[in-house]
C-alpha positions as CSV (number, residue, x, y, z in Angstrom):
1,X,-58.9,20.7,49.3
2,X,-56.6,19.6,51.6
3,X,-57.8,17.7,55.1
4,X,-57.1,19.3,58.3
5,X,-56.2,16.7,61.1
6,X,-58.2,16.0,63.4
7,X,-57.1,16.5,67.1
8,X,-59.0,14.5,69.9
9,X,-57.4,16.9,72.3
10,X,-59.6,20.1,71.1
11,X,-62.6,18.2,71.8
12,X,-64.9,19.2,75.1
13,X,-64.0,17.6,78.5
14,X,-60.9,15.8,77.4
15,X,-58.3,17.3,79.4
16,X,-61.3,16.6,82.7
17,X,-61.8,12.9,81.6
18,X,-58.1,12.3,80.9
19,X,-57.3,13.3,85.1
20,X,-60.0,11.4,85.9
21,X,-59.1,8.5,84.2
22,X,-55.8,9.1,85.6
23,X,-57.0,9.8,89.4
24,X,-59.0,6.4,89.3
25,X,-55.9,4.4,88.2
26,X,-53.1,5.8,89.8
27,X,-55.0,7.1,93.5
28,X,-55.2,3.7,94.6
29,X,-51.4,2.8,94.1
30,X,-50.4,6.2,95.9
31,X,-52.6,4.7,99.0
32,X,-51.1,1.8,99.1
33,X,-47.5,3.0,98.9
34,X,-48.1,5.9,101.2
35,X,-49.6,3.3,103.9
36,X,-47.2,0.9,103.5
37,X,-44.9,3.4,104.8
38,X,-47.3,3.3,108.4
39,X,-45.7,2.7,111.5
40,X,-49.4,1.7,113.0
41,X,-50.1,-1.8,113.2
42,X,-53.7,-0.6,111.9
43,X,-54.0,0.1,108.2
44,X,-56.6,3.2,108.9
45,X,-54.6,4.9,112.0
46,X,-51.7,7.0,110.9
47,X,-49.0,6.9,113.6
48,X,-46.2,8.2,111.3
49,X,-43.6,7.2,108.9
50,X,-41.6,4.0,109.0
51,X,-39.7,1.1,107.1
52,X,-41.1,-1.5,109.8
53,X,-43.4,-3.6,107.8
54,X,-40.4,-3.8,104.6
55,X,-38.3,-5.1,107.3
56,X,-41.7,-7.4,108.4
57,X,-41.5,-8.8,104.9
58,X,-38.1,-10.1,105.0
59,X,-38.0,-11.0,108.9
60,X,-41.3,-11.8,110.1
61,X,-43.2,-14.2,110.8
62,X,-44.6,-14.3,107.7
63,X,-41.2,-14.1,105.6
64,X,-40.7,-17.2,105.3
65,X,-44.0,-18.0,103.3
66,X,-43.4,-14.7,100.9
67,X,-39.6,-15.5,100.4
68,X,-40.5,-19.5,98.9
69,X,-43.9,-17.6,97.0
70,X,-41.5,-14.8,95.6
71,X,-39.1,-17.4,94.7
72,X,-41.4,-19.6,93.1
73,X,-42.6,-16.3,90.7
74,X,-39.6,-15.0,90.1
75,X,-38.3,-18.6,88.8
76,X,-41.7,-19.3,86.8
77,X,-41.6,-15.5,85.3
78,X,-37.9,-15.8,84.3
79,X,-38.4,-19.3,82.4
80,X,-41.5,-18.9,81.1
81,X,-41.2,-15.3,79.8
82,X,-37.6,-16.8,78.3
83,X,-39.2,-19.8,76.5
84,X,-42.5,-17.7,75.1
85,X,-40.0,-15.7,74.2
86,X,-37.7,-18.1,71.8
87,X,-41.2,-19.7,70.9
88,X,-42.5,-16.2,69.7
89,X,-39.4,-14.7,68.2
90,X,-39.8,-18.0,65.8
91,X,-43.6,-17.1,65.6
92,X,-43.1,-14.3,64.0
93,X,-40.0,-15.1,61.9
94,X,-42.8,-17.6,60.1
95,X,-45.5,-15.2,60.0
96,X,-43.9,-12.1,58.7
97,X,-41.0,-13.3,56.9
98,X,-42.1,-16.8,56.3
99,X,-44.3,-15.3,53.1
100,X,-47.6,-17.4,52.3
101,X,-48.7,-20.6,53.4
102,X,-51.6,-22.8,54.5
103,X,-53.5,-22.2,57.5
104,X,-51.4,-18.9,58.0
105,X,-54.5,-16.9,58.8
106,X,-55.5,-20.0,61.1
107,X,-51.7,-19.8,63.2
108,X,-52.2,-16.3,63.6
109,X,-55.6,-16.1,65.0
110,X,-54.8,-19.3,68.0
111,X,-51.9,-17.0,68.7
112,X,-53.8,-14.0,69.4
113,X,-56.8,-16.1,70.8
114,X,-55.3,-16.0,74.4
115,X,-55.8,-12.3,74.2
116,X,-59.4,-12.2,73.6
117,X,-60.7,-15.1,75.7
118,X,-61.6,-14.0,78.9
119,X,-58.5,-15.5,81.7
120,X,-60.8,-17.2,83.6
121,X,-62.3,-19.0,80.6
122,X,-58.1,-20.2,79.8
123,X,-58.3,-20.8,83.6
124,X,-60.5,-23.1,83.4
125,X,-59.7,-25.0,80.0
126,X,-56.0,-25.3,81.0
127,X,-57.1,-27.0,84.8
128,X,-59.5,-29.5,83.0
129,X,-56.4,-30.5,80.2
130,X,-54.0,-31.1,83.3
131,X,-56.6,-33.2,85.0
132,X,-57.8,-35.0,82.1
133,X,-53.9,-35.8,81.1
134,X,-53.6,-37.2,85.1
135,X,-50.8,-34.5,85.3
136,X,-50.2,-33.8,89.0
137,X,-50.6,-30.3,89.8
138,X,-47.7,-28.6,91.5
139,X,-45.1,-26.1,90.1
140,X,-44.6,-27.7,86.8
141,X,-48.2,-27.1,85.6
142,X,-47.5,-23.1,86.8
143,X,-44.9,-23.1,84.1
144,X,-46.9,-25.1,81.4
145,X,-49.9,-22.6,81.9
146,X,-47.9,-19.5,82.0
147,X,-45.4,-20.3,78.9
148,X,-48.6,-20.8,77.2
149,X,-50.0,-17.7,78.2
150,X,-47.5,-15.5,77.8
151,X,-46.3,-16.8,74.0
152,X,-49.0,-13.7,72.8
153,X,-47.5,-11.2,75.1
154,X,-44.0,-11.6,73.8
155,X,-45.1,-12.4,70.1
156,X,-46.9,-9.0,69.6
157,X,-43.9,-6.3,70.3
158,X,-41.9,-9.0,68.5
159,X,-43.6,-9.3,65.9
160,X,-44.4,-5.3,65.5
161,X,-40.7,-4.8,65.4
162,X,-39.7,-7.4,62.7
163,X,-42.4,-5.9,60.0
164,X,-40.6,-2.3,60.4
165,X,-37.5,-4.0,59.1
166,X,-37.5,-3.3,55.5
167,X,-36.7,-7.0,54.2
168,X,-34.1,-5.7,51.7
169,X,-31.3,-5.4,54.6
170,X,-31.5,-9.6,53.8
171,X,-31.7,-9.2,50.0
172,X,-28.6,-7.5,50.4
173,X,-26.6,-9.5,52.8
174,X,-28.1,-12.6,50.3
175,X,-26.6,-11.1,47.3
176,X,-23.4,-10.7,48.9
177,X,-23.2,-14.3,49.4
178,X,-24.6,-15.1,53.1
179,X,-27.0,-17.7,53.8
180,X,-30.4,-17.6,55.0
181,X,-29.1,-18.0,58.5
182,X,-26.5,-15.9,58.2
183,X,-28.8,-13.6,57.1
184,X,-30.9,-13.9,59.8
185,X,-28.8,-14.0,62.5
186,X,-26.1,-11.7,61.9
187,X,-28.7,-9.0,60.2
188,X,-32.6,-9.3,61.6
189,X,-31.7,-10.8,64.9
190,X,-29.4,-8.2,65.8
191,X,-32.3,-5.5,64.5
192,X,-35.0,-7.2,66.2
193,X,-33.2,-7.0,70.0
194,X,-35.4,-3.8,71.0
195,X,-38.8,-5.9,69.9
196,X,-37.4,-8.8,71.8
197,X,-36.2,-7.7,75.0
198,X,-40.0,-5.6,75.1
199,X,-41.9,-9.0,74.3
200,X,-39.6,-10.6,77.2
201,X,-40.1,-7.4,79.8
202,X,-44.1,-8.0,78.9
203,X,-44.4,-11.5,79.5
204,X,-42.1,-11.4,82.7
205,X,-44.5,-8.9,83.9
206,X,-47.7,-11.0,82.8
207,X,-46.2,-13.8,84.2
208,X,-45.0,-12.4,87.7
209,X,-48.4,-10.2,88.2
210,X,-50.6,-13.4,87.0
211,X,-53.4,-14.4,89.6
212,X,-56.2,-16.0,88.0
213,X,-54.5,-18.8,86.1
214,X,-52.0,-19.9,88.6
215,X,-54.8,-20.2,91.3
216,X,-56.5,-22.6,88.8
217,X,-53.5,-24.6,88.3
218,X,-50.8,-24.6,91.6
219,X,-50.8,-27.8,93.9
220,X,-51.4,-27.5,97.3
221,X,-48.9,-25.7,99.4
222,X,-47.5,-24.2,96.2
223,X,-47.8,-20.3,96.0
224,X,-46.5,-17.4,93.8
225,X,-46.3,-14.4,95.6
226,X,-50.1,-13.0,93.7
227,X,-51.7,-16.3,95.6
228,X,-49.4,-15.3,98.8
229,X,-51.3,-12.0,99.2
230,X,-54.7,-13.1,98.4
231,X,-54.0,-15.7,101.1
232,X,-53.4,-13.4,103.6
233,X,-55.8,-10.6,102.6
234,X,-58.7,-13.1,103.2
235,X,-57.3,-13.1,106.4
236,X,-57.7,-9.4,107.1
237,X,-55.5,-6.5,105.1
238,X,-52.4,-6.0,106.8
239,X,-49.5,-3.8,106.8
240,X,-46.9,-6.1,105.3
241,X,-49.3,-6.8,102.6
242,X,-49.3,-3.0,101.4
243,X,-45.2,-3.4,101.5
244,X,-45.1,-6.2,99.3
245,X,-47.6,-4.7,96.9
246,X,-45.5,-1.5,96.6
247,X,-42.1,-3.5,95.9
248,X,-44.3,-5.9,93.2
249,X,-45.1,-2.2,91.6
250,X,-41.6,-0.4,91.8
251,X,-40.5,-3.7,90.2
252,X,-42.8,-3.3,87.3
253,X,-41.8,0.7,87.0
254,X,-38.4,-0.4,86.6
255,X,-38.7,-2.9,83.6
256,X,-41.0,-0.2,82.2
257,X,-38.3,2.0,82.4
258,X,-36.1,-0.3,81.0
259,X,-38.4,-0.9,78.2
260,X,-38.5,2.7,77.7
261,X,-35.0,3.3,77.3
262,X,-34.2,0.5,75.0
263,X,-37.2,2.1,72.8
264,X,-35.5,5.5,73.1
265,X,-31.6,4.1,72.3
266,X,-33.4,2.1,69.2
267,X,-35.1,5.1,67.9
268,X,-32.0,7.4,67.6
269,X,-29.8,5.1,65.5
């Protein structure tokens, strides 16, 4: 007797639970975008629609505190998303083409362990390793932390890709008289880009949108833009702060939709 499928979708109060779920995440980013777009100095009056507070954020008296914090993550996302990046790509070249050995099980379970402890708990741990080495904290120890937290980010997407490439595309280039390396970098490597760029998109984004761990970590008077607005917001929510929140998220929609596009080119060839 064959098995019908079974379709979540036909059960009770799905489609009602699905908007909700939706309404819950997505209502509070429309409010902030919408109010960042107030021309009141008040963040409950409406007075109308107006760019003022974007052109706050680049020319107030605030900018220059959120151009040095925006610097500092866009500098700490783009090197550590690059070197988790290398770091996982040669993760999972041993793990899913490196065959069996020793303590395999072991390698893979610390590299997903940063994805099931809770980020305060890493938060923590990773503040008492830099004070028990005597290692000043500052920028340096932003980049240490985050390299090391993003490494699972990049590794998984990587990782995904590389074990739906059928290993005999090697075999072949093998028998045909290429090296290993040849093998692997003028065959896998060039199939694996897609799985790449999404593990480096992920951990830039992990990176950039990180809070908890770089507040542990940063020296005084060193800020990414995350510790920037949580700064200020204990200081009362303003304006500027929604402006900044809604650029942070249209810069996230964009590498998602890069992400998306990549998937889409590598799924028609």
């Amino acid at each position: 007797m064959r098995r019908s499928k079974y379709d979540i979708k036909s059960l009770p109060g799905f489609f009602g639970i699905t908007i909700l779920c939706l309404f819950i995440l997505y209502a509070p980013l429309v409010v902030v975008t919408v109010y960042s777009l107030n021309d009141s100095n008040s963040i409950t009056n409406w007075e109308g629609v107006s760019l003022r507070w974007y052109v706050d954020v680049f020319s107030g008296h605030e900018s220059q505190k959120f151009k040095i914090a925006a610097w500092n993550s866009f500098t700490i996302a783009i090197i550590a998303a690059t070197v988790a990046t290398t770091i996982a790509t040669l993760a999972a070249t041993a793990m899913v083409r490196g065959g069996k050995f020793k303590l395999r099980t072991v390698s893979f379970g610390l590299i997903s362990l940063p994805l099931m402890v809770p980020e305060i708990v890493l938060a923590v741990a990773t503040l008492i390793f830099f004070n028990s080495v005597g290692f000043t904290r500052g920028y340096a120890t932003i980049l240490i932390a985050h390299i090391a937290f993003c490494i699972p980010f990049a590794y998984l997407p990587i990782s995904a890709r590389m074990q739906g490439i059928d290993d005999s595309y090697e075999q072949a280039a093998q028998d045909l008289y290429a090296t290993k390396r040849q093998a692997f970098t003028r065959i896998l490597l060039p199939m694996m880009i897609p799985g790449i760029i999404s593990g480096y998109l992920l951990a830039f984004i992990v990176s950039l949108d990180d809070f908890i761990i770089t507040n542990f970590v940063k020296g005084a008077g060193v800020e990414t833009l995350p510790t920037a607005i949580f700064g200020s917001v204990k200081q009362g929510i303003k304006p500027n702060i929604m402006a900044i929140s809604t650029m942070l998220l249209g810069v996230s929609v964009i590498l998602v939709t890069i992400s998306y596009f990549v998937s889409k080119t590598d799924n028609k060839k």
